[in-house]
Each structure stands twice: as C-alpha cells, then as structure tokens.
Biotite code that builds the C-alpha atoms (Angstrom):
import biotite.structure as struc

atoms = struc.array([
    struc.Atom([-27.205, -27.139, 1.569], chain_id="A", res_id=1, res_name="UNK", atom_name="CA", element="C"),
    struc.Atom([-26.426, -24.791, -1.132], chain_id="A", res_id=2, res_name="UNK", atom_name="CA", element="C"),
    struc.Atom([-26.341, -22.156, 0.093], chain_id="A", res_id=3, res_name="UNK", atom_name="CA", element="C"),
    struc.Atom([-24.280, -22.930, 3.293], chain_id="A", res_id=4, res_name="UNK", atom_name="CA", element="C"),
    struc.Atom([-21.558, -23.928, 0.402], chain_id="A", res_id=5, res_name="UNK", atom_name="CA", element="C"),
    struc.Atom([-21.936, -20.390, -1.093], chain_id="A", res_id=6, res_name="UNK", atom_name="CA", element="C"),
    struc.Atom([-21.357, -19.099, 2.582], chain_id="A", res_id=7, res_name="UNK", atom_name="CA", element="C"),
    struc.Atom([-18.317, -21.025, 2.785], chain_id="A", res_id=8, res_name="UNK", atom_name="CA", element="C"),
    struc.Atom([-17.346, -19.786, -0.516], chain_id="A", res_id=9, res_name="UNK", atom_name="CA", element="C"),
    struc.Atom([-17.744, -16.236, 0.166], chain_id="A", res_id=10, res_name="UNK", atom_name="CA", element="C"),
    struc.Atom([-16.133, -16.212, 3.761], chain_id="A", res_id=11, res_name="UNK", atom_name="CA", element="C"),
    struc.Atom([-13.213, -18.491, 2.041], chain_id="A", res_id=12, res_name="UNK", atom_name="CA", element="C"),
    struc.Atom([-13.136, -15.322, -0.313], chain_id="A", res_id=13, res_name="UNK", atom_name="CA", element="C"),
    struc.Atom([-13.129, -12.481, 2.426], chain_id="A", res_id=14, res_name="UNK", atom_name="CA", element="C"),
    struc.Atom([-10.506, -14.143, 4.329], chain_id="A", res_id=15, res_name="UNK", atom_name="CA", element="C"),
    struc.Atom([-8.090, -14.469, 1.213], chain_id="A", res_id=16, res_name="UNK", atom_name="CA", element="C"),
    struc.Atom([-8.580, -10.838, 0.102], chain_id="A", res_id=17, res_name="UNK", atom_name="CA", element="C"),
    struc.Atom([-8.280, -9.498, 3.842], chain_id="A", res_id=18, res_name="UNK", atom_name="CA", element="C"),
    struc.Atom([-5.261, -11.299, 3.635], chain_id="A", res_id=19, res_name="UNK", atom_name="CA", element="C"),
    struc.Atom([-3.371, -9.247, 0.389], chain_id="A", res_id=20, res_name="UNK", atom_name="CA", element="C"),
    struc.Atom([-3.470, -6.140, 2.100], chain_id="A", res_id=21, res_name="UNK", atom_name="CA", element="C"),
    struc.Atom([-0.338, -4.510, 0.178], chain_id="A", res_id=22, res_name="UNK", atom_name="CA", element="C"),
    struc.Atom([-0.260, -2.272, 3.406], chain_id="A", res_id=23, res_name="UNK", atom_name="CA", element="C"),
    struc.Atom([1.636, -4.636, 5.416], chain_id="A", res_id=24, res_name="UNK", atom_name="CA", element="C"),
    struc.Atom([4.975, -4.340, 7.205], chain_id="A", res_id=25, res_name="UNK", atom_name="CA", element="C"),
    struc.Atom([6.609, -6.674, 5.278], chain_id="A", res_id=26, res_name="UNK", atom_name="CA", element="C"),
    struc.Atom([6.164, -4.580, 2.676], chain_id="A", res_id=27, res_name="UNK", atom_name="CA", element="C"),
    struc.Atom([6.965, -0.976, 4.495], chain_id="A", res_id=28, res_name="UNK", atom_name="CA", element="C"),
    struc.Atom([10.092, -3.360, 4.709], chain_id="A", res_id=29, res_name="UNK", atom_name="CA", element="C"),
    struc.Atom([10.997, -3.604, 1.252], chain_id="A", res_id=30, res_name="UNK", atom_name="CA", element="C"),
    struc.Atom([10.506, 0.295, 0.119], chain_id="A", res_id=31, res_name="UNK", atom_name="CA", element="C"),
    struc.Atom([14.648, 1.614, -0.011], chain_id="A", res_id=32, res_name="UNK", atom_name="CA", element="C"),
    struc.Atom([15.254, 5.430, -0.827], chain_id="A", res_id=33, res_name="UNK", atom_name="CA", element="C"),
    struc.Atom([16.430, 5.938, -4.466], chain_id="A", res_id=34, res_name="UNK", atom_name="CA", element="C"),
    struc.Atom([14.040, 3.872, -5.540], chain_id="A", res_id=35, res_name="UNK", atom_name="CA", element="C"),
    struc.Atom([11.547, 4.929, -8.282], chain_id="A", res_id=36, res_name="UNK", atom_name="CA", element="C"),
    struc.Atom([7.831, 5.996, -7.927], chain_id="A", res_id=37, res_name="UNK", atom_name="CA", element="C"),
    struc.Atom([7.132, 2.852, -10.547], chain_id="A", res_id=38, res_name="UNK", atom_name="CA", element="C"),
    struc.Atom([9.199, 0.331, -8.232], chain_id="A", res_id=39, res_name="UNK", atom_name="CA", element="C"),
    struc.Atom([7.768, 1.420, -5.334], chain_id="A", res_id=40, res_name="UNK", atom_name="CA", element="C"),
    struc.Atom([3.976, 1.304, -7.229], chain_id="A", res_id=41, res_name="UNK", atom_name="CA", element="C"),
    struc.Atom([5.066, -2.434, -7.815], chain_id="A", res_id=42, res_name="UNK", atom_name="CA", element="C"),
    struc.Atom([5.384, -3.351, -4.161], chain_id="A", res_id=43, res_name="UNK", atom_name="CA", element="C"),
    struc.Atom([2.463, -1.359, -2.436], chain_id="A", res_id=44, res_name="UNK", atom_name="CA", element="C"),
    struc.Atom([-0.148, -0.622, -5.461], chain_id="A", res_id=45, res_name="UNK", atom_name="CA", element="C"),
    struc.Atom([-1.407, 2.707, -6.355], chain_id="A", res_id=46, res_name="UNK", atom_name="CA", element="C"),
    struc.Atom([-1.491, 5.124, -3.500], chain_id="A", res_id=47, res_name="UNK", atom_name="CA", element="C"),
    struc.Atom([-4.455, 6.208, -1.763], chain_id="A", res_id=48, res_name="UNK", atom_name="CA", element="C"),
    struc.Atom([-3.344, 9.752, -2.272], chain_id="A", res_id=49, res_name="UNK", atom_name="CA", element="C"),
    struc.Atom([-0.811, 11.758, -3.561], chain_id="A", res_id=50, res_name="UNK", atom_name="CA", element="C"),
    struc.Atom([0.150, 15.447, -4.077], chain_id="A", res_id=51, res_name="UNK", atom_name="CA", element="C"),
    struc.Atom([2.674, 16.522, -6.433], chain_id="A", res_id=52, res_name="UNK", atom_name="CA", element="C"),
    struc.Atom([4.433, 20.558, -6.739], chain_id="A", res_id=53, res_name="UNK", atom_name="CA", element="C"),
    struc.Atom([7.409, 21.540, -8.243], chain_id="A", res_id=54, res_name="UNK", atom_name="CA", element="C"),
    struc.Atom([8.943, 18.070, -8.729], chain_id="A", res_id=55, res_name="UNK", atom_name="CA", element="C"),
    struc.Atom([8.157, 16.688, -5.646], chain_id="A", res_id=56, res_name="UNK", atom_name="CA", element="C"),
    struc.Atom([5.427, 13.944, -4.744], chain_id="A", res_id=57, res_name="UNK", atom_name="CA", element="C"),
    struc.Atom([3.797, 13.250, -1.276], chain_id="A", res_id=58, res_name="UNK", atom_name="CA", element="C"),
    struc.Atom([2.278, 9.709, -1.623], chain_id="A", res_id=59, res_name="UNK", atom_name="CA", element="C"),
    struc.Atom([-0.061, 8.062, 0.957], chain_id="A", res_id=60, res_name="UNK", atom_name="CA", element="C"),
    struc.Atom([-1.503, 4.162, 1.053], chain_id="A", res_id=61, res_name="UNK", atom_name="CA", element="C"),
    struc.Atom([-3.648, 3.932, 3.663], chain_id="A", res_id=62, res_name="UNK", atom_name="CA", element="C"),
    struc.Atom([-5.936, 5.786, 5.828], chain_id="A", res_id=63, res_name="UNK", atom_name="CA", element="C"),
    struc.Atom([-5.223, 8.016, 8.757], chain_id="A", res_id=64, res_name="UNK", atom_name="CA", element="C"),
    struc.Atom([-4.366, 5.693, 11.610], chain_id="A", res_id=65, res_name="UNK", atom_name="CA", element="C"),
    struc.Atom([-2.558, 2.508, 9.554], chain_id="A", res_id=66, res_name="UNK", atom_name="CA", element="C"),
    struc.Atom([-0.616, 3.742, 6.684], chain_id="A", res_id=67, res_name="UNK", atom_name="CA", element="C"),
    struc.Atom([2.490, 4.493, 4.719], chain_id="A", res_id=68, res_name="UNK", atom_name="CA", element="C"),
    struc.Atom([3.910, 7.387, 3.458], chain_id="A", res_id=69, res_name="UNK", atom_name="CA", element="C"),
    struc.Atom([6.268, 8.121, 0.741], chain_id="A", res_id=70, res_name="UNK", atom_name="CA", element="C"),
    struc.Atom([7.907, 11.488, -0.382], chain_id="A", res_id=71, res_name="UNK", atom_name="CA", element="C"),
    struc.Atom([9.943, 11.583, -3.632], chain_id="A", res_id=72, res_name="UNK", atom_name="CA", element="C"),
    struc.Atom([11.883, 14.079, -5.310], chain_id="A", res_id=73, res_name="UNK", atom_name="CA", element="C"),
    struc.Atom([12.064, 13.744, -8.891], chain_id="A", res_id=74, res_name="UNK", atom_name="CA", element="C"),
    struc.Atom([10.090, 10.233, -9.355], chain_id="A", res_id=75, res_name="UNK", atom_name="CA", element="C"),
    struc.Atom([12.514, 8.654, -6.572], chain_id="A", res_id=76, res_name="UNK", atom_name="CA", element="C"),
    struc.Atom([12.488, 8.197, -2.676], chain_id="A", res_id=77, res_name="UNK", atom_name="CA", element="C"),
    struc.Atom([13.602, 10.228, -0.685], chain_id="A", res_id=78, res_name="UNK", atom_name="CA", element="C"),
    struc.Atom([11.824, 9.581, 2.801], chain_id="A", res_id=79, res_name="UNK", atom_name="CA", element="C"),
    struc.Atom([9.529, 7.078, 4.105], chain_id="A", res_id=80, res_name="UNK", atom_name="CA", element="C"),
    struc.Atom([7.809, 6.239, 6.857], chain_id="A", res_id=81, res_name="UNK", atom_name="CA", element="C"),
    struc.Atom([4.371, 4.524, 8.354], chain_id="A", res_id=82, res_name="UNK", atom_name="CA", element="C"),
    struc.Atom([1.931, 4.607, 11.222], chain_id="A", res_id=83, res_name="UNK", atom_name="CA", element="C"),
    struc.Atom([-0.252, 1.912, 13.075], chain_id="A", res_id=84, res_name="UNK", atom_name="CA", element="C"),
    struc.Atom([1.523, -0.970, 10.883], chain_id="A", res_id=85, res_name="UNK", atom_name="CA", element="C"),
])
C-alpha cells in the first residue's frame, strides 16, 4: 500500500513540473522588444544558451526543435522569435 501512495506521489510530482515549462507560448507571448535581458530572465528563466560579442547577446531557451530565441542589443530586445511552440 505504501508504496502505490509513493507512486501516486511521484507521478502527482512529474505531472506538476511537466506542467511549469517556462517554454510555453503564453509566455513567447509576453516577451515585447525594448525590454531588458533581466525582464525577459523573469518571464522565461535562464537561457539554455547564449552568446554575447561586441554588445550584442544571442539567447536561446530550449532545444533545437521547440524553442525561443532572443537577440538583444545592449541588455534589451531587439528581435524575437520561436520554433515548434
């Protein structure tokens, strides 16, 4: 009996983390250009990636087929866009 309750439990606890993605569409939805590295950090999380020269920043959250992509120029947006979402 116990541990079908800890199975519960842990599947209870899959399905809620599964379910806080931050890679969602929703939140694609809520990134606007100007906004700042930090504000976008707030909605999606730290990126997966990101590659910074000469005061621009290349930032992806995700992997190569679902994912989100953010370019900034000086700390703030200035293109976005996503795939597989």
């Amino acid at each position: 009996m116990k541990s079908k309750v800890m199975t519960f439990v842990l599947c209870g606890l899959l399905l809620f983390l599964g379910g806080c993605s931050k890679l969602s569409k929703e939140n694609y939805d809520k990134l606007k250009i100007g906004m700042s590295y930090d504000e976008v950090v707030a909605i999606m999380g730290n990126a997966d990636t990101c590659d910074a020269a000469m005061g621009a920043k290349n930032c992806i959250w995700g992997t190569s087929t679902k994912n989100i992509t953010v370019k900034f120029m000086a700390d703030n947006v200035v293109f976005f866009n996503s795939t597989g979402l």
